[in-house]
N, C-alpha and C positions, 0 to 999 in steps of 0.2 A: 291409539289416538292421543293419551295424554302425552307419548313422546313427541309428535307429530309438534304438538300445542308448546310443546318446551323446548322443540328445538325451534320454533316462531320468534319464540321468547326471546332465546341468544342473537338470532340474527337481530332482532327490535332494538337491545340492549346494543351490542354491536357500534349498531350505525347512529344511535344515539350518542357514543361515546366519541366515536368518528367525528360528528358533527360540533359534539360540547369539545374537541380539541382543535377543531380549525377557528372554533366563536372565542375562547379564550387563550388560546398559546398562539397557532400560523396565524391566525389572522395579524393579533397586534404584532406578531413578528413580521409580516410583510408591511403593514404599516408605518413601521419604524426605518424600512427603506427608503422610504417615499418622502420627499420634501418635499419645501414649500410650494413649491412649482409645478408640483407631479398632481395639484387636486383639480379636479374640475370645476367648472364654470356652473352653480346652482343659475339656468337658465327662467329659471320663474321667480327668482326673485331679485337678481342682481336691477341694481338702478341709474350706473350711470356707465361711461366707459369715454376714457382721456387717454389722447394718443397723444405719442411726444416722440419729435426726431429732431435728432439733431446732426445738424450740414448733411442732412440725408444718411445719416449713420447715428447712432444705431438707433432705430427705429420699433419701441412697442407703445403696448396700453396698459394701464392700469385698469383694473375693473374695479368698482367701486359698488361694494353691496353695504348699506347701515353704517354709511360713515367710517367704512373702512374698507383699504387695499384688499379683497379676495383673492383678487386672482393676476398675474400679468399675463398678457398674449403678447408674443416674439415674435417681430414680422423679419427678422435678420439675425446675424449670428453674432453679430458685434454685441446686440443687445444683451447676449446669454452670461454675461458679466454679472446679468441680476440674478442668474436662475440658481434657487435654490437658497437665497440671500437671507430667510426668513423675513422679508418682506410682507408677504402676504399675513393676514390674518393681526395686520397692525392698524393704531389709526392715521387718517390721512395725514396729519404733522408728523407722525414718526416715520411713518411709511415713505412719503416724499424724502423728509430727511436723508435718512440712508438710500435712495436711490440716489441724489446729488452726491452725496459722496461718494459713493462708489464710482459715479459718471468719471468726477474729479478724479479718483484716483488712477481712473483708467484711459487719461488725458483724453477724456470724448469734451469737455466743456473749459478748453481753451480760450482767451480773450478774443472777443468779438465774433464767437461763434453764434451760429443760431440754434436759438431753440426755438422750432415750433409747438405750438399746443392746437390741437383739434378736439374741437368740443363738438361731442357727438349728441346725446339726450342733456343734457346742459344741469340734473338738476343737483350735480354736487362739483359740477365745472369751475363754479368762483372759489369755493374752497381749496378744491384741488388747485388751483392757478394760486390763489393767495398764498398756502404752502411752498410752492416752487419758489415765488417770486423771495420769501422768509429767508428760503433755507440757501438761495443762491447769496442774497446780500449776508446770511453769518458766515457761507467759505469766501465772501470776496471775488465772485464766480462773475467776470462781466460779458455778460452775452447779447444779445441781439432778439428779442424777444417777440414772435410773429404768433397770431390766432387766425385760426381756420375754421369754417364750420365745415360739419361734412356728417352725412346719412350711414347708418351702417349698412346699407344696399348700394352704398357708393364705394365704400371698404370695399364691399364683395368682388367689386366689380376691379377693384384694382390688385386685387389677389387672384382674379379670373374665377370667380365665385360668382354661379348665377343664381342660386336660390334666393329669395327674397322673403321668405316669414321669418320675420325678425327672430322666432327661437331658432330655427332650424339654420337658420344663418349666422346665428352668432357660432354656433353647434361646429359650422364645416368652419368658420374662421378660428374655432380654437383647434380645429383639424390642423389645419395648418399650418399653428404654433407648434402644435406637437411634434412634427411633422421638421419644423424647423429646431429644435430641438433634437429629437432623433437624430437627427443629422449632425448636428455639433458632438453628441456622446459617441457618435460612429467616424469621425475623423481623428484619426492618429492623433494627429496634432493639438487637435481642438482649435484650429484655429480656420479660420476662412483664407486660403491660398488668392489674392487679387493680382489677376490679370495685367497684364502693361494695356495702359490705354492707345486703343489703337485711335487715330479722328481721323475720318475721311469725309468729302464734302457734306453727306446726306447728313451723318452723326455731328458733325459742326452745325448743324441748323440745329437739331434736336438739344444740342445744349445750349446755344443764344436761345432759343425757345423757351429752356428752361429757366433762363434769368430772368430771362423778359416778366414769364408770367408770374415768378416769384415777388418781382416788382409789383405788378398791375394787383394781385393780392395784399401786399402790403400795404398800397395805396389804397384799395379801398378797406381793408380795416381798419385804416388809422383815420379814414374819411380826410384824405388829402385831396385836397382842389387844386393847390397851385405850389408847384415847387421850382425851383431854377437851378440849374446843374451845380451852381457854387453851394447850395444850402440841401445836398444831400443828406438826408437821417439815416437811410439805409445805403450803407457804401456800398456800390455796384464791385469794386474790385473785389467784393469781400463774398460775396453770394457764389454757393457750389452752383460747376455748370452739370454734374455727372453725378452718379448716385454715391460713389466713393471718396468726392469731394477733394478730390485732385485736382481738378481741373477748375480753373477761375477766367474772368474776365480780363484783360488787362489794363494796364493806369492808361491806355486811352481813351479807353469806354466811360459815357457819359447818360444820363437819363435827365430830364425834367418832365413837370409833371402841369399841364394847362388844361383847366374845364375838368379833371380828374383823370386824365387821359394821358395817357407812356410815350412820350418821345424816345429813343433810344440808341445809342450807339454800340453795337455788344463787338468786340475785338477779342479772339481769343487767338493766341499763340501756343503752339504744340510744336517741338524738334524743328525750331528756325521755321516752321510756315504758318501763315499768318489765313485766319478765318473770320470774316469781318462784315455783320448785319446791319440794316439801319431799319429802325422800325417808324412808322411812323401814324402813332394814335392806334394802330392795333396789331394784333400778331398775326394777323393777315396780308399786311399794307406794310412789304417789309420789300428789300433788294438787299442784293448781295452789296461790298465795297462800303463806302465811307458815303454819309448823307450830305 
């Protein structure tokens, strides 16, 4: 019986020691693999969450828990330029900071690019915006600066995300990162291979569509009532028609803006053929050709 009882003992002792070397040695040794990037989203306490794309490249969000960058989510591969940046776990001045430069270095914020900002729970949106705005004027960074509001059940839906309770849904959206991620560490290259644009009539609507309503957004965050084609602020030649931002309008393309409402000429030229909308006061009230 007391062998019985002492050989209890060793296996006890055993798996005790088993345990005390994953708590103190593997563990922090696989932790020490793991960067900035690789930690998860604290879903019960993060408080705000600012997305930023720019000319539709590269496109993620800052998560903002206590006045500081936790976490970023990676809606594209372009963005992955941040991953692992030590970013995270800084405050929003510094954190912003080193995102602009990195952008800068990696010629994503080009003169008269756009940068969008989407302000999703808003309640460290001016901070974070105030920082960008900082840190673009100390690199001399001149871009084109548009705000968005937008639901994160609206996010979802544009990643083909149907869940809807905000934890569980921010949850599948860092899936997603992950997800987009994984994928950048499992490409040779590390690089996103793009496709030659092909345009055929359907896809020529769908990027005059795209200008249009990047117009009609701009107008109304800036609460423009009345503009005349000669006193553009946002240059139509200048607005991505496609998500890769190859594709633009051309200098015949014209927009004013009466009652708050898009007049619009969108011309775009691809391989000598010419694709060419006229819109008129809405993105429904449009014809093919010249207005």
């Amino acid at each position: 019986m007391k062998e019985k009882h002492k050989n209890i003992l060793q296996i006890i002792l055993v798996f005790i020691l088993i345990i005390g070397t994953l708590i103190f040695k593997e563990i922090p040794e696989y932790n020490k693999t793991k960067g900035s990037s690789d930690i998860y989203i604290d879903v019960e306490k993060y408080t705000d969450i600012v997305e930023i794309t720019i000319n539709n490249k590269p496109n993620f969000a800052l998560v903002i828990t206590e006045n500081k960058i936790s976490n970023i989510l990676f809606f594209d591969e372009q963005a992955m330029c941040l991953y692992n940046q030590d970013i995270e776990g800084t405050s929003i001045n510094k954190g912003v900071n080193k995102v602009i430069e990195i952008l800068i270095e990696h010629d994503y914020l080009k003169q008269d690019y756009f940068l969008i900002l989407t302000k999703y729970k808003g309640k460290s949106y001016d901070k974070t915006k105030e920082s960008i705005i900082k840190s673009l004027n100390s690199f001399n960074a001149i871009v084109t600066l548009q705000e968005e509001n937008k639901t994160l059940e609206e996010k979802g839906k544009d990643l083909s995300i149907t869940q809807t309770e905000e934890n569980e849904l921010l949850k599948e959206i860092e899936i997603y990162s992950k997800n987009v991620i994984r994928h950048y560490k499992n490409n040779v290259s590390g690089t996103t291979q793009v496709k030659p644009e092909v345009i055929t009539e359907q896809t020529s609507r769908e990027y005059a569509d795209n200008v249009y309503k990047k117009i009609e957004n701009y107008v109304r965050t800036n609460n423009i009532i009345n503009q005349t084609k000669e006193n553009q602020t946002l240059e139509i030649t200048k607005i991505p028609a496609n998500n890769q931002g190859t594709i633009f309008p051309d200098k015949t393309s014209w927009y004013y803006v009466q009652d708050k409402k898009v007049y619009a000429y969108i011309s775009i030229n691809h391989k000598n053929k010419n694709y060419s909308y006229c819109y008129q006061a809405s993105i429904d009230d449009y014809k093919k050709g010249k207005c």
